[in-house]
C-alpha positions, 0 to 999 in steps of 0.5 A: 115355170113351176111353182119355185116355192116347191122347187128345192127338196132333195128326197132324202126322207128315205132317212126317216125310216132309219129311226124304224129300224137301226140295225146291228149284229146277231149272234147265236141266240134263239129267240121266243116267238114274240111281237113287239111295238115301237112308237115313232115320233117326229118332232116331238109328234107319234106320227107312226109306229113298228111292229116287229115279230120274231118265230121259227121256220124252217127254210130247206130243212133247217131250223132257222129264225124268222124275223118280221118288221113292218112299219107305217108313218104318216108325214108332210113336206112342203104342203105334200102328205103322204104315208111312208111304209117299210116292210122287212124280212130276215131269216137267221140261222140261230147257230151262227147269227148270220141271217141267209136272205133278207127283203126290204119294201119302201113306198113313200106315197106313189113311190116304191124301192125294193131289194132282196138279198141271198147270202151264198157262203162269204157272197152277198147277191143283192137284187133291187127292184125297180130293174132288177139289177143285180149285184154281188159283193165278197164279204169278209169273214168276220163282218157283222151281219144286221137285223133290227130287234137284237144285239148281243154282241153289243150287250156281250162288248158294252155290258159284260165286258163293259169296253167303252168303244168298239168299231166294227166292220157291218154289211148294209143291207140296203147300200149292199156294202161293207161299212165300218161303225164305231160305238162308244159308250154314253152311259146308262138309264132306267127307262120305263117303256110300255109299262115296264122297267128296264135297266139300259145301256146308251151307244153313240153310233157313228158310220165311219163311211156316211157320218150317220149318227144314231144314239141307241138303248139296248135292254142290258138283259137280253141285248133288245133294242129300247129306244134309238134317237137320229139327229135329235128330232127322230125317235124310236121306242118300245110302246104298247099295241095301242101305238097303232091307233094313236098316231097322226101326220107329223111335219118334216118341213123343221128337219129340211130348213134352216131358217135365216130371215133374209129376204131375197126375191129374185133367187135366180140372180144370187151372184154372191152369198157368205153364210155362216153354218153349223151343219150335221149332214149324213150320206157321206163323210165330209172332208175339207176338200169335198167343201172347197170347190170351184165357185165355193170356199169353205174356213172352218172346222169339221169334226165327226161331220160336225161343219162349223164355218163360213161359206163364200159361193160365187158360181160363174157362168160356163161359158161354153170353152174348150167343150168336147165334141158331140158325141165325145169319147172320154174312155181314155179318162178313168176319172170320169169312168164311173159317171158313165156306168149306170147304176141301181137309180141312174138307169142310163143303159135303160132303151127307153132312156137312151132313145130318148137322150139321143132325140133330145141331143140330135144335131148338137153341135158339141157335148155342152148344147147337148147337155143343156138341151137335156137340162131344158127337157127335164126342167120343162117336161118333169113337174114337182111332186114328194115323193119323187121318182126315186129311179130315173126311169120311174121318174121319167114313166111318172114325168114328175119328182122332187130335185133329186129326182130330177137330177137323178134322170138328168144324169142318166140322160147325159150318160146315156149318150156319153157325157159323164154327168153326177148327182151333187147336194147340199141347200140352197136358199129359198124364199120360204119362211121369210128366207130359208136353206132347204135341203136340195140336190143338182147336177155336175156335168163333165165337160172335159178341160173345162171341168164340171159343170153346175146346173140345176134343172129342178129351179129351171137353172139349166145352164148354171146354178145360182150362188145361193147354193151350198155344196155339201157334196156327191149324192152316195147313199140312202141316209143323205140328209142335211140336219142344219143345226143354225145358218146365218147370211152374212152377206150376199148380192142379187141383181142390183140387192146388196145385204142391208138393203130393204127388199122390193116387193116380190112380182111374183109369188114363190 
């Protein structure tokens, strides 16, 4: 079995580079040529910077603005160090503020994701890397084109017109949609910065899509992004050349775990656990009914994806009922249509994938032993490692990821050979820090009249998931992360352990 105490980490550090590079409109403005630096800090450490330069270039014969950003952070997980590099792109026409291509580059460690975008009148052609899917969406005519550096059209509503709110339709870049965002007004400040005083005004963002939450101050000036703060530990701010060398690692592993001081050996019988929470999750906007599922029940209140409230998680084993036929034929269900499609990271019309799912599964005798078969290969065949695979087919080439990683390539696998399958997250608790919830992603799997199926492959739960899991909901976007503020085990079962029961000594280490 794999090392448990590395087990439960959903890559969701791709988060971490939203704090580099929060990104609003443009409107007409012509720029100075100019590099600027920013810090990054991380808990209170400078673990990397930004470099972002601005200057002309003519791209097919007209003038346009070419904007640069490189980033670099050093950071550790779980024991794992690795550096997170981000290297971006814009070419913005100075008339209109719409920029006409952009290019991003994300390596985390061995890792690599990468897009380019061409905006072809109101078209969007996204092209992502690895696999070079491509995509295109029509935009609306007065959607807000993003780059990283400049905001006038914030410094024209917030300080000129001085309006204390204001939602806006964006185009994001990296999740290749259009998004809406609410601003509000939190106030002013004078800041000193790199040696120099600025006159600024605070924004509270909001992204009515992903619950994303960014406080940003904008030089009232000239509408330049000063400083940002994401989920309070993450910050962002104009510093001096010097930043570069001045950086070191920073640990992540306060942002991922929520610490309960119950002590639970055996995760793996959890049966029964009530917890109370106070989480601030981002990648999608949270509802009751996402909360209230099979095998969990949620009371308590959600405001603007602030979760308050009290969890009861008792999963049940499946039982193998009323599963469909091996292969199954679910083209009639159009609920289920779309965990059948591949996408940018579940490659399930990969060859290489296909061939492999048809060799796991042949000779089952119904889709639930298919499904598990492939739930046993990748808890047994992929290791443990942060970064992770990212893609399925990365993963798979790499035979080695963090859970999300391997949840991605379970569902690629089940829908490669026609089970609708889904990636899912939220926490699970863990042993680590004398009893902890950590960030974490699984899998659904569709098995008709029975509904969908939990199964963690990652924890070597291939058939089921422990009741020490709290699900948050479907994984959806690049800026999934759980920001637990405070949670409490109120009560829990594990085996023959009851809550305020003394724990044995552990036969094993986690």
């Amino acid at each position: 079995m794999k090392d448990s105490k590395k087990q439960f980490l959903m890559c969701a550090l791709a988060i971490l580079t939203l704090v580099f590079s929060v990104s609003l409109k443009t409107e007409a403005a012509q720029l100075e040529p100019k590099t600027l630096y920013y810090g990054i800090e991380i808990n209170g450490v400078l673990c990397g910077y930004s470099e972002v330069s601005v200057s002309p270039v003519v791209k097919d014969g007209k003038d346009m603005t070419l904007l640069k950003q490189k980033v670099f952070a050093m950071l550790s997980a779980l024991g794992s160090e690795f550096n997170t590099e981000v290297k971006l792109t814009y070419h913005i026409d100075p008339a209109t503020g719409k920029f006409s291509y952009h290019d991003s580059e994300i390596k985390q460690g061995p890792t690599q994701l990468a897009s380019v975008i061409h905006i072809e009148g109101n078209t969007a052609r996204f092209t992502s890397t690895p696999g070079n899917r491509e995509t295109a969406i029509e935009l609306p005519p007065d959607v807000i084109f993003e780059n990283t550096l400049f905001f006038p059209h914030l410094k024209r509503d917030f300080v000129e017109r001085k309006m204390d709110k204001a939602t806006y339709e964006i185009y994001e870049v990296r999740e290749n949609e259009v998004q809406k965002a609410t601003y509000t007004k939190a106030g002013t400040e004078k800041l000193q910065l790199a040696g120099k005083n600025y006159n600024a005004v605070i924004l509270d963002k909001l992204n009515n899509k992903t619950g994303l939450k960014v406080k940003m101050w904008l030089d009232v000036e000239n509408g330049y992004l000063l400083k940002t703060t994401v989920s309070n530990n993450r910050m962002s701010y104009l510093a001096d050349p010097s930043v570069v060398n001045r950086i070191k690692m920073a640990d992540v592993d306060d942002t991922l775990f929520a610490k309960v001081d119950v002590t639970i050996a055996d995760i793996q019988a959890i049966s029964y656990m009530k917890v109370k929470a106070t989480v601030e999750p981002s990648g999608l906007w949270v509802t009751e009914e996402g909360l209230n599922v099979p095998g969990q029940r949620f009371t308590g209140t959600i405001k603007d994806n602030l979760i308050e409230g009290v969890f009861e998680i008792e999963h049940k084993r499946y039982d193998g009922s009323d599963t469909p036929a091996f292969p199954a034929d679910f083209s009639k269900d159009e609920d289920v249509k779309k965990y059948l499609e591949a996408d940018e990271f579940i490659e399930s019309d990969d060859p290489v994938l296909i061939k492999k799912a048809q060799e796991i599964t042949k000779g089952s005798k119904d889709s639930w032993e298919a499904a598990c078969h492939l739930s046993k290969w990748v808890a047994e065949n992929i290791g443990y490692a942060i970064p992770g695979g990212m893609t399925a087919r990365k993963t798979y080439d790499l035979k080695a990821g963090e859970c999300g990683a391997h949840s991605i390539l379970l569902a690629a696998f089940c829908r490669s050979v026609g089970i609708p399958a889904r990636v899912v997250w939220g926490c699970m608790y863990v042993p680590n820090y004398g009893g902890a919830f950590g960030q974490h992603g699984w899998s659904e799997i569709y098995m008709g009249r029975a509904g969908w199926i939990t199964v963690d492959a990652t924890a070597n739960e291939i058939d089921y998931v422990d009741s020490g899991h709290i699900r948050i909901g479907e994984y959806q976007s690049m800026v999934t992360a759980l920001n637990p503020k405070k949670m409490e085990v109120l009560d829990f079962k594990a085996g023959s352990m009851k809550m305020g029961q003394a724990e044995e000594p552990a036969s094993r280490m986690y």
